[in-house]
Structure formats: C-alpha cells, structure tokens
N, C-alpha and C positions, 0 to 999 in steps of 0.2 A: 458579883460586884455590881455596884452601883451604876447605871448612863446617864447623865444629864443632859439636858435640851435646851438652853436658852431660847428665848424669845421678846419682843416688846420692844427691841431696836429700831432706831429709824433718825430721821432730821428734825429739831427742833430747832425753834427760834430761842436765842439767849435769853433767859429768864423764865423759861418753861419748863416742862415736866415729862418725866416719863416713867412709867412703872416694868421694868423688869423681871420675866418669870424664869423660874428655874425647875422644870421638871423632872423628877427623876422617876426611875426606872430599874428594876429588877433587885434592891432591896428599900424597905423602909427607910430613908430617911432619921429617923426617932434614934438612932444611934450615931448619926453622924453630925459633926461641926460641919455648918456649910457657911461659905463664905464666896463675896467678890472678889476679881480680881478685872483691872482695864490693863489694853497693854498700846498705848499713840506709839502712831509713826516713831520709828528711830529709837524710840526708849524702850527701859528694861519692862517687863511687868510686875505691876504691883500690888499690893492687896489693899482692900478700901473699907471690906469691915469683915467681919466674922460674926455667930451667932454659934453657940456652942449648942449642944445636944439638949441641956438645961436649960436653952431661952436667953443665955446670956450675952447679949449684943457689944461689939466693940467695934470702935470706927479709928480711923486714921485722921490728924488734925484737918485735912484737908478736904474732908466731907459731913466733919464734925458739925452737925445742926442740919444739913440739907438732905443728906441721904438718908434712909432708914432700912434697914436689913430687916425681912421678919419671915417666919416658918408655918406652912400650913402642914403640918404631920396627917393631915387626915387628908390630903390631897394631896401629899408627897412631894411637896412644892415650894420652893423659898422665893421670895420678894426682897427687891431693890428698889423700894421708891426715892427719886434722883428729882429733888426740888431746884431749883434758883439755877438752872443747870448754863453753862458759862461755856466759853469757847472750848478755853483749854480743859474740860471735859473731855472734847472731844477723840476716840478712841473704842476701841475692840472691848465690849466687856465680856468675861469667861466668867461662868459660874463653877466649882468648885467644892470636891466633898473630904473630909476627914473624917476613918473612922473613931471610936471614942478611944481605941486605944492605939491606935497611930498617932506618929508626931509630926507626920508630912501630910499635906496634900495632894493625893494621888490620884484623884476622879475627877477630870474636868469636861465641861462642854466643850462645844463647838466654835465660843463665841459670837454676839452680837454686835453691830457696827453701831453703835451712838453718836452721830453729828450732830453738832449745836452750832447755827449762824448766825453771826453779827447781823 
C-alpha cells in the first residue's frame, strides 16, 4: 500500500502563500486519485480538491481560483499550491490517496499544520 508524508506547513501572513508536498511511498502514485483534505479546530474534515489518476483536477468553491492541486508521477509527489491564503484557512491539511478502482479514500498522511495571521 501506498505512505504518504506531508510537508510545507507552517505560518503565514494573510494574503500569502504556501506550497504543499505530498510524498508517497511504497506504490506509484500513477494509479491513484490524490487529493486534499484540511480539518480546523472543532470542524468536520473536508476535501478541497482532487486530481484524478488522468490529471483531472477538481476543487471545492471555496478554494476555486487560489489553490491548485498538481502531480509529479516521476517523483511520486502531489502539490497544493494555496494562494490569497486567509485566516480562515487556517487548519490541519492531510494529503490523501485513492486507488483507481476504489471508491473511498483509504491512504492518508500524517497531516500538516497551516496558520495564516491577520
């Protein structure tokens, strides 16, 4: 089965940026949807975009334009770059795998801590 590793977490000031890595380990990648997920204080977790095994990206309205999900398959590695990034950002992000023929998400990291200060 797949490990993933998050990394690229940390504090930012409101309107800045951060890029997120997702490295996995122990299968390729190239078969799997990978996707984010954050999970704030008190709230449920939620997913923020996906990237299917074919390159095809979908995002949640609420990072529609600022974030970009993307996959290096030759580094076994998925990206979340997190633009315009805002308080209420702020939260746990988990990175996250599907194989291509599951219908759940069953390989998550560890999660990364993302603050954004006013």
């Amino acid at each position: 089965q797949v490990q993933l590793v998050e990394s690229g977490g940390g504090l930012v000031q409101s309107g800045g940026s951060l890029r997120l890595s997702c490295a996995a380990s122990g299968r390729a990648i190239s078969d799997y949807t990978m996707a984010w997920f954050r999970q704030a204080r008190g709230k449920e977790r939620e997913l923020l975009a996906r990237i299917s095994w074919d390159n095809v990206p979908v995002y949640v309205d609420s990072v529609k334009g600022r974030f970009t999900i993307s996959r290096d398959n030759v580094k076994n590695t998925a990206y979340l770059q997190m633009n315009s990034l805002q308080t209420e950002d702020t939260a746990v992000y988990y990175c996250s795998a599907m194989f291509r023929t599951d219908y759940q998400f069953l390989y998550w990291g560890q999660g990364t801590q993302v603050t954004v200060s006013s």
